[in-house]
C-alpha distance (Angstrom), angle and dihedral (degrees) to the residues before:
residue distance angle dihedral
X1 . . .
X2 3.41 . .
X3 3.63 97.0 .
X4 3.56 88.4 52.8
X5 3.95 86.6 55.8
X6 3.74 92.4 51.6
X7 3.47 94.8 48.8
X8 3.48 92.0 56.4
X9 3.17 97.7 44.6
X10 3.90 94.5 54.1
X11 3.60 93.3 46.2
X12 3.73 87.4 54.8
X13 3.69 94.7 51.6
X14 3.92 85.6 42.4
X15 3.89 89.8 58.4
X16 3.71 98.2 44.8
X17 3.84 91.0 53.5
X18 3.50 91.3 43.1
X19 4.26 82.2 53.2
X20 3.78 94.3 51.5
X21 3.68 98.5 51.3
X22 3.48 101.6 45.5
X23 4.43 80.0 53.3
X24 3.63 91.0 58.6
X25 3.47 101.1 36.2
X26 4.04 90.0 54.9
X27 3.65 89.2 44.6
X28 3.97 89.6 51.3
X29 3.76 88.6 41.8
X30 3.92 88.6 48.7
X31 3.89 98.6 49.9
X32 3.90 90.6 45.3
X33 3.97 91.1 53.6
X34 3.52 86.2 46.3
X35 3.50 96.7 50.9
X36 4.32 97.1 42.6
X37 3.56 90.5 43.7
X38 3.81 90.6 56.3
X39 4.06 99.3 42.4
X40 4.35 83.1 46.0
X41 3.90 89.3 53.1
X42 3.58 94.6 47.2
X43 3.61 81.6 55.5
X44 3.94 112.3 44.4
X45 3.40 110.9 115.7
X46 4.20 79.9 -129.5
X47 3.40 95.2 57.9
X48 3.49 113.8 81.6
X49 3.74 99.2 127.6
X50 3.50 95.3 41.4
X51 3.75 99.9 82.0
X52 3.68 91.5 42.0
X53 4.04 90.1 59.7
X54 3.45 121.1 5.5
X55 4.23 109.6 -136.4
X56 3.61 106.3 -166.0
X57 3.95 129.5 0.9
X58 4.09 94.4 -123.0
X59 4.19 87.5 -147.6
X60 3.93 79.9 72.8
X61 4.23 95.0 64.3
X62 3.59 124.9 70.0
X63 3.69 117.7 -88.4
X64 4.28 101.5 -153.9
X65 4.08 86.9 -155.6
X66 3.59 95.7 62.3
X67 3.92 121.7 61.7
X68 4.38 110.2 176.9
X69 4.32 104.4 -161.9
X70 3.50 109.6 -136.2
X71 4.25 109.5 -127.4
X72 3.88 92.3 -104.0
X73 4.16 88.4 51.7
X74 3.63 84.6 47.8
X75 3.84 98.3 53.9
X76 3.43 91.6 38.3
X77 3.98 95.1 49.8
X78 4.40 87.5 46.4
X79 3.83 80.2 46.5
X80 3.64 104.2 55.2
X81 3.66 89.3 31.6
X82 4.20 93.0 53.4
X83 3.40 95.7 43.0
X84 4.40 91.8 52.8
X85 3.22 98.5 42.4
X86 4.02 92.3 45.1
X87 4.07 86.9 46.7
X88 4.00 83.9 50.9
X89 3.87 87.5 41.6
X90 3.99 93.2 57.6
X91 4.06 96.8 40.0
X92 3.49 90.5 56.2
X93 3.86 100.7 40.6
X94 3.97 113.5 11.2
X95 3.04 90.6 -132.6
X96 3.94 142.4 127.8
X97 3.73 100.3 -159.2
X98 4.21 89.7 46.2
X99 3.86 84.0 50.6
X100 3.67 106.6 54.6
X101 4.18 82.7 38.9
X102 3.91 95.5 66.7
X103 4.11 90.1 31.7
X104 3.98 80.7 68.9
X105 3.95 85.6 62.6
X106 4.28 82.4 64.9
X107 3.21 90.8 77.4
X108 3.56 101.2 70.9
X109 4.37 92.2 48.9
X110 4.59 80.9 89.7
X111 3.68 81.8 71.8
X112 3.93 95.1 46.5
X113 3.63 93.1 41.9
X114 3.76 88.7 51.4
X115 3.65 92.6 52.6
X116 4.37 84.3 45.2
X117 3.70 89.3 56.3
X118 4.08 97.5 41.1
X119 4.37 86.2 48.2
X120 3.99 82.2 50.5
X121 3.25 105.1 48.8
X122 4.06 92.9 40.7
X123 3.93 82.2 58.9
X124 3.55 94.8 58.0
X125 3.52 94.8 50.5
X126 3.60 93.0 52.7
X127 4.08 95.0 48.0
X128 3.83 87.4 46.8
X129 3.65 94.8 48.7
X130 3.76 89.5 53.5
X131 3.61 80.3 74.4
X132 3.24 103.0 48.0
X133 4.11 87.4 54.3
X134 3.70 86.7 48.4
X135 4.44 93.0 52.2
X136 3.78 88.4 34.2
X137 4.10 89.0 57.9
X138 3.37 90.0 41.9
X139 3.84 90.4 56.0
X140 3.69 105.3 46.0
X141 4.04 89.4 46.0
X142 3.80 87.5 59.5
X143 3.83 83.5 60.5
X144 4.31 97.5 -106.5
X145 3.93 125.1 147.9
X146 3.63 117.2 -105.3
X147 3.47 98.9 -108.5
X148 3.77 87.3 49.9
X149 4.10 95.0 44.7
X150 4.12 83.8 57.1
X151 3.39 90.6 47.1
X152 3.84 91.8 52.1
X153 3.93 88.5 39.1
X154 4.59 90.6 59.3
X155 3.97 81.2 47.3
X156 3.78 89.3 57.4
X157 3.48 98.9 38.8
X158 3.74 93.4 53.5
X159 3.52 86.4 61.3
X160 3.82 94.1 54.1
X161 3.45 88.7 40.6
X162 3.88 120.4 37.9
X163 3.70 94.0 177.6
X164 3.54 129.5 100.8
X165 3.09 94.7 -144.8
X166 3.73 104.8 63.0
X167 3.35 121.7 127.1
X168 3.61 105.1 -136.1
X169 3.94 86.9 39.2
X170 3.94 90.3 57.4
X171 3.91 96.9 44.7
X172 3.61 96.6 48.4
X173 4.23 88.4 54.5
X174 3.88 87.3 50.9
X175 4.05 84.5 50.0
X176 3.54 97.0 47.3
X177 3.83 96.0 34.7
X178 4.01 89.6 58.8
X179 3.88 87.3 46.2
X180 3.70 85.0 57.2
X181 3.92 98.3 43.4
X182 4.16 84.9 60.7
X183 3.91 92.5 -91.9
X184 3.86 126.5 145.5
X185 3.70 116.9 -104.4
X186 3.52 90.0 -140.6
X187 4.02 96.7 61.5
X188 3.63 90.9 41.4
X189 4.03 91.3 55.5
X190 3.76 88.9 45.2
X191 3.44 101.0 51.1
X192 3.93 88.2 43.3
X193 4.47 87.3 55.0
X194 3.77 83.1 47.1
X195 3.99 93.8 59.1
X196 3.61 94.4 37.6
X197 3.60 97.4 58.9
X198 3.91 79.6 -160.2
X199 3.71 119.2 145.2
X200 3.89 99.5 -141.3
X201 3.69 97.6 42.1
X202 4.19 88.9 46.7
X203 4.25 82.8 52.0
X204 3.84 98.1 45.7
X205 4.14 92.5 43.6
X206 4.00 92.3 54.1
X207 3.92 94.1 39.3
X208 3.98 77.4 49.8
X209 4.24 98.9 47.4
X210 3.97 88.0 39.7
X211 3.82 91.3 46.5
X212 3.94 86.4 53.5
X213 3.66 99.0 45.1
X214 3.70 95.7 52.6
X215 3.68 94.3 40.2
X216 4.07 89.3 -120.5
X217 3.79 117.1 175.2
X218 4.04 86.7 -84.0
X219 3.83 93.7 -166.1
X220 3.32 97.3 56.9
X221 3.89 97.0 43.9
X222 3.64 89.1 55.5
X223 3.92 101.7 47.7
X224 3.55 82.1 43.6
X225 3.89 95.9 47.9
X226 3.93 98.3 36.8
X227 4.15 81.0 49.4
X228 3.85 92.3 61.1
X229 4.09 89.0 36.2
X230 3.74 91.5 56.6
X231 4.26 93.7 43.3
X232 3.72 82.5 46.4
X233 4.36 92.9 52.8
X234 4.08 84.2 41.5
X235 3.92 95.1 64.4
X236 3.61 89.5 41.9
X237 4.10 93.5 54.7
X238 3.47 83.4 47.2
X239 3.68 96.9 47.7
X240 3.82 88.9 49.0
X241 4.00 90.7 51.8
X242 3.84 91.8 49.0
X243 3.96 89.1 55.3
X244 3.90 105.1 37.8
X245 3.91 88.9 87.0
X246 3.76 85.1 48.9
X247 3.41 95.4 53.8
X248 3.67 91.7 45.4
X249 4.16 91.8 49.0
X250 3.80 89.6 49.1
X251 4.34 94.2 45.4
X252 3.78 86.1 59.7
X253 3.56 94.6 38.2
X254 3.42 88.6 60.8
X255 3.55 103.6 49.3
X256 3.96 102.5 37.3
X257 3.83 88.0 84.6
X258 4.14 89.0 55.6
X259 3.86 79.9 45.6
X260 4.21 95.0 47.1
X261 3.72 86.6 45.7
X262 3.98 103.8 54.2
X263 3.68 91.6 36.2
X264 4.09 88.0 52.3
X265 4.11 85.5 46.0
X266 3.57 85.6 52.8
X267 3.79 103.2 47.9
X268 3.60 97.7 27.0
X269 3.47 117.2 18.3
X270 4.09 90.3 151.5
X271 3.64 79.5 65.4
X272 3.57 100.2 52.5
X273 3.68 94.2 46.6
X274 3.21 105.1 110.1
X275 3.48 105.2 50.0
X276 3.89 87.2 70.0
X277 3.98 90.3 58.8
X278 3.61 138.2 61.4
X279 3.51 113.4 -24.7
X280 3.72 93.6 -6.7
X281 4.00 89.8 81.1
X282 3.93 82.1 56.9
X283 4.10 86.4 57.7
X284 4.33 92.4 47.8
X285 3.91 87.4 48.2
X286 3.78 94.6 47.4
X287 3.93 95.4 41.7
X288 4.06 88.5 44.2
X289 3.78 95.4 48.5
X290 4.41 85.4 48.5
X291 3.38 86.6 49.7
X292 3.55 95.1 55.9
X293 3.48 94.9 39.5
X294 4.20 91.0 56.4
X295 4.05 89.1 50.2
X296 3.76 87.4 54.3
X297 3.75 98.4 43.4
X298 3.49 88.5 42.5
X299 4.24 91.7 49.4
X300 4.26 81.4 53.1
X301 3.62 98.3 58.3
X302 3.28 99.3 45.1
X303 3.66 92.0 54.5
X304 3.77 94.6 93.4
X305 3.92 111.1 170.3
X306 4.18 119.7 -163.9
């Protein structure tokens, strides 16, 4: 019992130190973007009016690589974490001690649910901004401006998407509202690519700046970019269809043995005796560390990237 205790209470301590740094790192992290993205608009070439009258504070706008867990997602994250890993703990060695052991490792799933929800939210951004390619195209062949075709292309898109809330909805008012406010189009689509952190918007706002600068045939560059953006997001979708059964064959792949084993405990646990003695433990470790190893592996593969 009082190991139990003082495993708890270590894991505890180990989580709330875990808490505070990741605080003060984003902080730090925060007030260094804040301060580089300031001294590099003072110096784009674009940005003359900037540093006369700042538009928009850019600490105000989503920034798709960072993700801050409110405190209930964080207790519920250690939660569902503790409580899988200690179920996994006590299949595999029937044992309290072994349990509340691997439970500690639940207190590292905030930081992989973090990176879930920053992966998620990048995807949605680049399925909505296929649509915005596809209204923006649509505008600039029926001969509009380019601040007029993104103007038509946020009246679109609040049709496709009525909420608020959306992301492609919100950046495209930031880009239009800093067109209005006397700002160049070109620094407002860069420092949009910069936040994203997404590959296809980072492409389509450089084609866009070097299209300006060398006084290209911008029109034509961007149907012709946002056309090779939008077959690019197409084999993706279809990519991701193809492997969702996968994904779902190698979830329950993974977990029938947890499922064999507890139901075998249950049934039979003369049976499964001596796995939890001796040289059996050995076995449990072994076959828990290979099953670990093929969910990984399997995680890899299907990580296919266009």
């Amino acid at each position: 019992m009082i190991y139990i205790i003082l495993t708890v209470l270590v894991g505890v301590l180990c989580w709330l130190a875990v808490t505070i740094y990741q605080s003060s790192y984003k902080k730090r992290k925060a007030v260094e973007s804040n301060d580089s993205s300031i001294l590099q608009k003072s110096q784009h070439p674009f940005n003359k009016r900037m540093v006369k009258a700042p538009i928009q504070s850019s600490t105000s706008l989503i920034r798709y690589n960072e993700y801050l867990l409110s405190t209930t997602e964080r207790m519920l994250c250690t939660a569902a974490g503790c409580v899988v890993l200690g179920t996994i703990g006590f299949v595999f060695y029937k044992n309290g001690i072994a349990a509340v052991v691997l439970a500690c490792g639940g207190l590292y799933y905030p930081v992989i649910w973090r990176k879930q929800m920053i992966r998620k939210r990048k995807t949605q951004l680049q399925l909505q901004f296929k649509q915005a390619l596809s209204s923006l195209s649509s505008a600039l062949g029926a001969g509009k401006s380019v601040e007029s075709a993104f103007k038509e292309a946020l009246t679109d898109l609040r049709l496709l998407y009525p909420d608020p809330k959306a992301f492609i909805v919100k950046e495209l008012e930031t880009v239009n509202r800093r067109i209005e406010n006397g700002e160049t189009i070109e620094l407002a689509l860069k420092d949009w690519s910069d936040r994203a952190g997404v590959e296809d918007i980072q492409q389509f706002a450089e084609v866009f700046i070097t299209c300006k600068r060398t006084g290209g045939n911008l029109v034509h560059v961007i149907r012709r970019t946002a056309s090779i953006i939008q077959e690019k997001l197409d084999i993706q979708q279809d990519i991701q269809v193809m492997m969702a059964q996968k994904r779902f064959e190698s979830k329950v792949l993974t977990f029938a043995p947890l499922v064999v084993i507890a139901l075998l405990n249950f049934s039979s646990p003369d049976y499964m005796e001596p796995l939890y003695q001796g040289s059996g433990l050995l076995i449990m470790t072994t076959a828990l560390l290979v099953l670990i190893g093929c969910y990984a592996i399997t995680n890899w593969i299907m990580d296919v990237k266009v």
